[in-house]
C-alpha positions in Angstrom: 0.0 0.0 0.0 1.3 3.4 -1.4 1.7 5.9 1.6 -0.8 8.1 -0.2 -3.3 6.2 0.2 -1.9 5.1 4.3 -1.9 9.1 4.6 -5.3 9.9 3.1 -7.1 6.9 5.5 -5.3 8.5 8.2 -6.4 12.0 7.9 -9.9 10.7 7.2 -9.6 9.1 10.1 -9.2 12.3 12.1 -11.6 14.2 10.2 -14.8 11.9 11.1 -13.5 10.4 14.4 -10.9 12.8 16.1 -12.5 15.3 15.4 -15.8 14.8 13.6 -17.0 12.6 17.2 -14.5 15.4 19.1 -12.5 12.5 20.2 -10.3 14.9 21.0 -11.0 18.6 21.6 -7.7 19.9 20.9 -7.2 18.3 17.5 -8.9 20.8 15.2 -6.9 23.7 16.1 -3.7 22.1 15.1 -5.1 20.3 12.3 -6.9 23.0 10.4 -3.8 25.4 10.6 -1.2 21.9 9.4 0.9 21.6 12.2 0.2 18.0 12.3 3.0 16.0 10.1 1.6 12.5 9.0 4.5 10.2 8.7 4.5 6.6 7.1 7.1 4.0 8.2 8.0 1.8 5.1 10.4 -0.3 7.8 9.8 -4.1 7.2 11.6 -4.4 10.4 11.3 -3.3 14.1 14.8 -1.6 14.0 13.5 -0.1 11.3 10.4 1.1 12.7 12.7 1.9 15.8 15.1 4.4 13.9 11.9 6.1 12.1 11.0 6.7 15.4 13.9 8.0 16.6 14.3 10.5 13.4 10.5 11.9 14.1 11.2 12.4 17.9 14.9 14.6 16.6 12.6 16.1 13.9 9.6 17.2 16.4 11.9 18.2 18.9 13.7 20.6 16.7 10.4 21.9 14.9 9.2 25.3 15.3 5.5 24.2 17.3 3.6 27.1 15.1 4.8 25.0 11.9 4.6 21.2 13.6 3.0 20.7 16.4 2.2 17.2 16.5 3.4 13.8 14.1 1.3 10.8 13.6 3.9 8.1 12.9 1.9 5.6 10.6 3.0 1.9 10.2 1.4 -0.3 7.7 3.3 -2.9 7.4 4.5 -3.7 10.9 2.6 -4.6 14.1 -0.6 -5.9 12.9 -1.3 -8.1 16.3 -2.6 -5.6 18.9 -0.4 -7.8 21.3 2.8 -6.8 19.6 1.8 -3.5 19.0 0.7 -3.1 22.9 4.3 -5.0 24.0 6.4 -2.3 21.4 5.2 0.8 23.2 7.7 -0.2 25.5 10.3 0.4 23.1 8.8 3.8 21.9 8.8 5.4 25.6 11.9 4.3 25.8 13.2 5.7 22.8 11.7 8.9 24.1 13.4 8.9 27.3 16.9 7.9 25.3 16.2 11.1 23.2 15.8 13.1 26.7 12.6 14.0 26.1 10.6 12.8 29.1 8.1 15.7 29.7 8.9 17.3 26.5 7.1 14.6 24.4 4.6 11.8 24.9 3.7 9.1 23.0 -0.4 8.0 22.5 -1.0 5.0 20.5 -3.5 3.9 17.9 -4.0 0.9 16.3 -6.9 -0.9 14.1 -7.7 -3.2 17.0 -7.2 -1.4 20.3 -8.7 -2.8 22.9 -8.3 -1.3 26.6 -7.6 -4.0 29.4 -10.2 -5.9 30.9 -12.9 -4.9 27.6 -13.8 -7.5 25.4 -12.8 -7.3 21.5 -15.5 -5.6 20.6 -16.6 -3.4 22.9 -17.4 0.3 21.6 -15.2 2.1 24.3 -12.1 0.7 22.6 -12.8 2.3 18.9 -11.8 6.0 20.7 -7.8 4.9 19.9 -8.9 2.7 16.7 -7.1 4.0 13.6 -6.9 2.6 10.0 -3.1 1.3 10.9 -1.2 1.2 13.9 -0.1 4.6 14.6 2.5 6.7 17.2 1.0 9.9 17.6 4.0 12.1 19.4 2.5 14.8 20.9 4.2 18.0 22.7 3.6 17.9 26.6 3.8 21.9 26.5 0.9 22.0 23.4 -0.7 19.5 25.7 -0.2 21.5 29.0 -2.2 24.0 27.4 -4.9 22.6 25.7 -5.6 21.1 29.0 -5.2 24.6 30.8 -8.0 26.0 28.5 -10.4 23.0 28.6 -12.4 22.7 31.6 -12.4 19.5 33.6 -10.1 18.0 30.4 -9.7 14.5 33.2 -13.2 13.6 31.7 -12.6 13.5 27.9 -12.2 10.1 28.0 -15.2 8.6 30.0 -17.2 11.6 27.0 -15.3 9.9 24.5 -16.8 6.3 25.8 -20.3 7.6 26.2 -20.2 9.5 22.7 -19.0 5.9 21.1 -22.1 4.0 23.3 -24.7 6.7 21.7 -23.4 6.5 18.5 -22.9 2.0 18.6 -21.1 0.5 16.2 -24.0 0.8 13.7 -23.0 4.5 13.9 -19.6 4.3 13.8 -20.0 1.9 10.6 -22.2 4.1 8.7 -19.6 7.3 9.8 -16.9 5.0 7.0 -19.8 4.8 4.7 -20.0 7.9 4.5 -17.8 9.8 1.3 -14.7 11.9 2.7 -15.2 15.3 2.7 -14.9 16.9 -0.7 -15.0 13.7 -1.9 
């Protein structure tokens, strides 16, 4: 699969879920002004993966914020088993704390089968960190800090985000990929 096509899933992705459910509040801002850098890893390896990472940490690190503010590191091809995917976030905070970037980046993870502990498969709550392909999303703790600052009671996005997924069931969320992406 082309990256294209990887990139244009992704940003569909955040157009109709992220921030068409407002998964996550803070998302528009960045993405409508394109300081979010979408990023596909072509590794057929996890070293590979490993040193993509470690070039978009020293890339986002370096960025001006008002130009990037935030990179979605997209891999296709690696890390299909939620398992794995789970067990290599490891391995990516790590990498971040190697860079010495504890507190200066985080790391949220996304992937086509997320499923939070002690929820079965297919329970709704687990589609707020489902994405088309597994996905690093490296996120400044500073942009973070105030987001958070200038959203009220920001600790409860995530139990909205469960109860937004529970109104809209998966009959909702399958008709939202039904539907044509925007200016499409």
């Amino acid at each position: 699969m082309d990256s294209e096509t990887v990139i244009a899933a992704t940003r569909e992705w955040v157009e109709k879920a992220v921030i068409g459910l407002n998964l996550c509040p803070f998302a528009k801002a960045v993405y409508v002004k394109n300081q979010v850098r979408f990023v596909v890893s072509t590794a057929r390896h996890l070293d590979g993966l490993l040193e993509d990472l470690d070039r978009e940490l020293d890339f986002l690190a370096a960025a001006d914020p008002e130009a990037v503010d935030t990179t979605l590191l997209i891999h296709p091809a690696l890390l299909a088993d939620f398992l794995d995917f789970n067990d290599f976030m490891q391995l990516a905070e790590a990498a971040v704390d190697e860079h010495g970037l504890e507190g200066v980046i985080q790391i949220a993870s996304f992937h086509p089968a997320f499923q939070f502990a002690g929820t079965a498969p297919d329970d709704i709550g687990n589609y707020t960190n489902r994405a088309p392909y597994p996905t690093l999303h490296l996120l400044r703790e500073a942009s973070i800090a105030r987001a958070v600052a200038a959203f009220p009671e920001a600790e409860t996005i995530y139990e909205r985000n469960i109860e937004t997924l529970k109104a809209l069931g998966h009959a909702g969320w399958d008709a939202l990929w039904a539907e044509p992406p925007r200016g499409g």
